[in-house]
ZAMARLO-612336 format. One record per residue (C-alpha): x, y, z; residue number from 1; residue in one letter. Coordinates in nm, 2 decimals. Layout:
N
{{X; Y; Z}; NUM; A};
...
//
This chain:
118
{{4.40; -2.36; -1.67}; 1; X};
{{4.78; -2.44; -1.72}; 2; X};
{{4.81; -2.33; -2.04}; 3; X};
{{4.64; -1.98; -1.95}; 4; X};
{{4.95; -1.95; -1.77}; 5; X};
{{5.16; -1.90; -2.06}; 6; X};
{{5.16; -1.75; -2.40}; 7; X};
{{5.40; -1.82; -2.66}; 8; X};
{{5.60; -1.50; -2.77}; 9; X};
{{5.43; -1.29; -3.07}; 10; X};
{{5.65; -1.05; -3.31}; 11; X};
{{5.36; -0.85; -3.31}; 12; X};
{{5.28; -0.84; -2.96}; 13; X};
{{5.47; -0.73; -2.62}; 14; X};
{{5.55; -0.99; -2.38}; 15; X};
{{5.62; -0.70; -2.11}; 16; X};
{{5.29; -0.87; -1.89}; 17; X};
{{5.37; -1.27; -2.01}; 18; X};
{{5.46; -1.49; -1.74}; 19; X};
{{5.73; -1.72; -1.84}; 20; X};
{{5.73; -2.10; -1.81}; 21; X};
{{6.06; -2.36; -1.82}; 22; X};
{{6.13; -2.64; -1.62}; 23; X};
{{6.49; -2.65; -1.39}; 24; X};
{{6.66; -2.89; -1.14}; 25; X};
{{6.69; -2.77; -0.77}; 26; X};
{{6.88; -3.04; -0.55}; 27; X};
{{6.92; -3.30; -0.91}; 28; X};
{{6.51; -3.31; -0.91}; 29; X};
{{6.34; -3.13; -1.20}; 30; X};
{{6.12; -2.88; -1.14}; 31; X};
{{5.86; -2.60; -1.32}; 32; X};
{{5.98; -2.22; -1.30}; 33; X};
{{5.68; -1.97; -1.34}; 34; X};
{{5.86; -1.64; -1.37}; 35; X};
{{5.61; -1.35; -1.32}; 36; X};
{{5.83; -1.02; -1.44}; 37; X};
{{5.55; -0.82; -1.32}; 38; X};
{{5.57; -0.93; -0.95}; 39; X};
{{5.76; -0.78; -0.69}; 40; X};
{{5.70; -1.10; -0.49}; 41; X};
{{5.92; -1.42; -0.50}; 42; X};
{{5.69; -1.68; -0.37}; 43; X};
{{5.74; -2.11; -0.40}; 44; X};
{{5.47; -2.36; -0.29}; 45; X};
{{5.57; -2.52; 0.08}; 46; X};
{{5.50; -2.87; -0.11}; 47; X};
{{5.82; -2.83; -0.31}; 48; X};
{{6.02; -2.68; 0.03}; 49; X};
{{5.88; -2.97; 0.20}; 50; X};
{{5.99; -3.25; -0.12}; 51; X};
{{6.33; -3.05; -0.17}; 52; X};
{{6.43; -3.06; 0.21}; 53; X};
{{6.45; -2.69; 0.18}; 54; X};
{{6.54; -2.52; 0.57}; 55; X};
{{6.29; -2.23; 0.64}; 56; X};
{{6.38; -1.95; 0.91}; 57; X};
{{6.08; -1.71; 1.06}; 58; X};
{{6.02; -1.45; 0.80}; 59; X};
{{6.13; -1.12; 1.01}; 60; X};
{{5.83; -0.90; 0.84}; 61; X};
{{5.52; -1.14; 0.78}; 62; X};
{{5.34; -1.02; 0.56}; 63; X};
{{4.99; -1.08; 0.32}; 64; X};
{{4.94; -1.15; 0.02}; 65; X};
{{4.59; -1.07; -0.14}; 66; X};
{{4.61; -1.15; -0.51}; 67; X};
{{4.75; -1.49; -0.50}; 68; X};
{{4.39; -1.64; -0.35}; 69; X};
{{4.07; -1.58; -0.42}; 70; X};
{{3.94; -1.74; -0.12}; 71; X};
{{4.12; -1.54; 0.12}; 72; X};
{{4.46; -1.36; 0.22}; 73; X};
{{4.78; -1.57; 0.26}; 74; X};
{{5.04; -1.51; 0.52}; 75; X};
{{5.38; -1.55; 0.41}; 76; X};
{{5.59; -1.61; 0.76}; 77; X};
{{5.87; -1.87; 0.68}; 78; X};
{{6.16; -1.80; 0.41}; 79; X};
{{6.38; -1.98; 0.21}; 80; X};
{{6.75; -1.87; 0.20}; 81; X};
{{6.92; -1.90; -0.14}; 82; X};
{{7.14; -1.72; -0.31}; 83; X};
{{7.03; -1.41; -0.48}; 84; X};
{{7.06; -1.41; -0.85}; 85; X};
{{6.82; -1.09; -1.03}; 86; X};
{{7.16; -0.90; -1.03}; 87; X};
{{7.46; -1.09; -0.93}; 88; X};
{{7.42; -1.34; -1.19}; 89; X};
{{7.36; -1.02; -1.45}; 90; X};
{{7.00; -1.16; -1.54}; 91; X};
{{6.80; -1.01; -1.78}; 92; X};
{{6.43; -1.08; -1.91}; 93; X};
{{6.36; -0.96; -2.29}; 94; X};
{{6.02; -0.95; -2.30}; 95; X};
{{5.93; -0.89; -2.65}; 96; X};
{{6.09; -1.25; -2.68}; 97; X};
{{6.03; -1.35; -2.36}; 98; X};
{{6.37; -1.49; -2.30}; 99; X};
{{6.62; -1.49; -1.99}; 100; X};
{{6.96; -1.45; -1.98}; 101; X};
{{7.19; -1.48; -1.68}; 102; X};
{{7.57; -1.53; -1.66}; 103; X};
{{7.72; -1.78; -1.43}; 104; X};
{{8.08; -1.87; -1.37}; 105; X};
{{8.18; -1.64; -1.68}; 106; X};
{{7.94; -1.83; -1.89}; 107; X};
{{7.63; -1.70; -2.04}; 108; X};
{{7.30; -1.89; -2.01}; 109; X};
{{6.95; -1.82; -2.25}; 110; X};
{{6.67; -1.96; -2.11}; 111; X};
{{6.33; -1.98; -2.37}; 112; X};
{{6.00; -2.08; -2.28}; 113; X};
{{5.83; -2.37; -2.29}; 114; X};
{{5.52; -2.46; -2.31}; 115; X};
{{5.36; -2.58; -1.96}; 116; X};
{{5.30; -2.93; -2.09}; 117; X};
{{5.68; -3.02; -2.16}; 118; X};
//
């Protein structure tokens, strides 16, 4: 099932619906990043809240979410408050490469896939 989850980029072939896969470090643990480009929601599991020591407020707006079960609608009514990076860190996703670029500190960062078993 894992490796449904991410498809290597194709010359050929548009990577505007591929969901990208890299690993990062959030609080000096490594972690796996699923970027979905095609989502207007920004969701992470409450395990890795919980593992990170992340603080949670009550979401304002709690709302459903329908697609991300199949065995029923989950309620998102806790958030996570971190520092917004889509477009203060000038982030980019190409997606006929399926790369992701994002300045920080006057630096530019590329960020490639990797396959969900590294």
């Amino acid at each position: 099932m894992r490796r449904v989850l991410n498809n290597q980029p194709s010359e050929t072939q548009s990577q505007r619906e591929n969901i990208f896969h890299t690993r990062c470090n959030i609080s000096n643990k490594a972690c796996s990043l699923i970027v979905d480009s095609g989502s207007w929601c920004n969701c992470c599991s409450t395990r890795m809240v919980e593992k990170l020591g992340l603080t949670t407020t009550p979401h304002p707006k709690p709302y459903q979410l329908h697609w991300l079960n199949d065995d029923g609608d989950m309620v998102v009514n806790q958030q996570v408050e971190v520092e917004p990076w889509k477009f203060d860190k000038q982030t980019h996703h190409y997606g006929l490469t399926n790369k992701i670029t994002f300045t920080h500190k006057g630096k530019k960062f590329v960020l490639h896939p990797l396959s969900p078993r590294k």
